[in-house]
C-alpha positions in Angstrom: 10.4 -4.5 50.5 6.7 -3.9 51.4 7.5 0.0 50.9 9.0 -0.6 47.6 6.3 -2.5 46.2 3.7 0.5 47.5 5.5 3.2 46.3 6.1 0.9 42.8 2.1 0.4 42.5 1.4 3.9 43.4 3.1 4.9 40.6 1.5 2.7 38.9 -2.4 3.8 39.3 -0.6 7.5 39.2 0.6 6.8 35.2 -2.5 5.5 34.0 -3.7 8.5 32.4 -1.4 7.5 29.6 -3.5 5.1 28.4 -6.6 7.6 28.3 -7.9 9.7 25.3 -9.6 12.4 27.1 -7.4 13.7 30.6 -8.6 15.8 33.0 -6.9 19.4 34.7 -4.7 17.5 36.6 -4.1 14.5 34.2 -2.7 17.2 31.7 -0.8 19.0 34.0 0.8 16.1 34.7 1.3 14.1 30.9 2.7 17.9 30.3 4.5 18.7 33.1 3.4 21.6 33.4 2.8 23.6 36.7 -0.8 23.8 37.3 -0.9 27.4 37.5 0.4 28.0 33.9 -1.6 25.1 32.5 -4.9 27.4 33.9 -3.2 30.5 32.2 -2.6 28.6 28.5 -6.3 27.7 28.8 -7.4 31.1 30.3 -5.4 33.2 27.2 -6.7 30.3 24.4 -3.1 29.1 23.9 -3.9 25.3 24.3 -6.8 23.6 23.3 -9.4 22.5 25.8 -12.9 21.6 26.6 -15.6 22.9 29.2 -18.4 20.4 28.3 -20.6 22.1 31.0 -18.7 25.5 31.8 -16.5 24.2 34.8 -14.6 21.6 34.4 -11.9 21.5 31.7 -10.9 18.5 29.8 -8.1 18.2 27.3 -7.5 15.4 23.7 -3.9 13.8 24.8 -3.7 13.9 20.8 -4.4 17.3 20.7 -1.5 18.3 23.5 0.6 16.1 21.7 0.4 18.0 18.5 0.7 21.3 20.3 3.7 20.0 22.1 5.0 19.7 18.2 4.5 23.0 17.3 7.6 25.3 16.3 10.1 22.3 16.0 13.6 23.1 16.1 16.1 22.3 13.2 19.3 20.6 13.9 22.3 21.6 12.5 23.1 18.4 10.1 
């Protein structure tokens, strides 16, 4: 029971990135799921928009990946 209730509020504290505007490298990685590895080649190559306030450290707008999750929407058939 004690176990559950760790592994429940672990989770927890691990998800509240989705209440954030601005998410860091591993925040986006994660809101994405996307390895972490490709994440760093989308922003190395300029496919997917990002910030490096000082040069180092990259930040990303959850708006932002949410509208470049949108892109090239598929048609159903109907």
């Amino acid at each position: 029971m004690e176990q559950d209730l760790e592994n429940r509020i672990s989770k927890l504290e691990s998800s509240l990135f989705l209440i954030k505007s601005i998410l860091s490298f591993d925040e986006a990685s994660e809101f994405l799921n996307l390895s972490k590895s490709y994440l760093y080649k989308l922003t190395s190559s300029g496919q997917i928009p990002h910030y490096k306030p000082q040069g180092k450290m990259l930040y990303f707008e959850k708006s932002e990946l949410e509208n470049w999750l949108r892109q090239n929407p598929v048609k159903t058939n109907q």
